[in-house]
N, C-alpha and C positions, 0 to 999 in steps of 0.2 A: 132767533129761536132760542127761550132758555132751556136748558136740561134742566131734567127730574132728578130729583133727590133718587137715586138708586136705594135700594137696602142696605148694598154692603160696603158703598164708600162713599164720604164729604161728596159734593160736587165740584167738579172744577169751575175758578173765576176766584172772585176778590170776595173775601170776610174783612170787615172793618168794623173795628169799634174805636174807645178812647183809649189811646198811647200804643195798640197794635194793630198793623195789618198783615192777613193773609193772601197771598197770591197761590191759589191750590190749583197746580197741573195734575196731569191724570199718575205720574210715576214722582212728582218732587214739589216741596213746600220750601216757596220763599215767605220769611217770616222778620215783620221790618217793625219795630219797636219805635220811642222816643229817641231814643241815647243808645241803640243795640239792634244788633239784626243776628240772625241765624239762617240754619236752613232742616229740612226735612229730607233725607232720601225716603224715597217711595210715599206708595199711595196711604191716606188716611182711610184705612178698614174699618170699617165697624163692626162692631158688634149687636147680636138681637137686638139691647137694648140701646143702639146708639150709642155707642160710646167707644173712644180708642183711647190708647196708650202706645207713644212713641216715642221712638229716642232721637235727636239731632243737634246740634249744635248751636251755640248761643254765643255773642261777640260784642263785649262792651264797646263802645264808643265814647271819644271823647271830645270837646271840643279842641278847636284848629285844627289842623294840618297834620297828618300819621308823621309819627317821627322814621328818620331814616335808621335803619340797623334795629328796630323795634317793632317786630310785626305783629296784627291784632292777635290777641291768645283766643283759640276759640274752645269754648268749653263744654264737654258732654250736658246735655239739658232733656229732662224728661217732659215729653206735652202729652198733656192729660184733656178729653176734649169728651162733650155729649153734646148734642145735635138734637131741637127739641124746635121742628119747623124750621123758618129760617133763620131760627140764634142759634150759636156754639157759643160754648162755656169752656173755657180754655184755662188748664192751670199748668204752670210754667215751673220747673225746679231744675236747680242745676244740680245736676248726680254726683259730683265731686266732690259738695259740700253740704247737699240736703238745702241750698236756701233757697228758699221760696221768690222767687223774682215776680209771680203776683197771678193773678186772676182775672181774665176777662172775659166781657160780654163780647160779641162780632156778632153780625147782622149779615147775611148773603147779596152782595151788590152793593154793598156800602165800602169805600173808600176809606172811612174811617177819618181818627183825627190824630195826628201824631205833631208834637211839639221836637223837632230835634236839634241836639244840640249845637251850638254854634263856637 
């Protein structure tokens, strides 16, 4: 049985598009990139117009094996989102530095396609 798009928050389940995916629980967002993952505390509220703004974290990756005595930096990240049917428009900054890590489309039930690094 799918759930309905509520008014005042994302659905829970997977958003996917190219290089990110969303796994949206009803209180936390796992958020898994090519090369980088993060996460969301709590729910994605909307707004009238469909739209949120939240803060959570963002976590380079790199290829091989996490080195020992060096653990991943995880770094404050702004996600910027509007909800327009079943696409979210997703834009990603990290608050530390203001840089722009990018912009994506996600589809509701899509997997998405992520290349990571090796």
């Amino acid at each position: 049985m799918a759930l309905s798009q509520t008014p005042d928050r994302v659905d829970p389940g997977t958003w996917g598009g190219n290089h990110l995916r969303l796994d949206v629980r009803e209180n936390h967002v796992d958020v898994e990139y090519d090369c980088a993952h993060g996460e969301i505390a709590g729910a994605l509220t909307l707004s009238k117009d469909r739209r949120f703004d939240v803060r959570g974290t963002f976590v380079r990756e790199g290829p091989g094996p996490i080195r020992v005595g060096r653990p991943p930096v995880r770094r404050p990240a702004r996600y910027e989102g509007q909800i327009t049917g079943k696409t979210l428009t997703l834009k990603v900054t990290l608050t530390d530095t203001s840089q722009e890590v990018g912009t994506f489309t996600l589809t509701r039930g899509r997997e998405g396609r992520l290349w990571k690094c090796r």
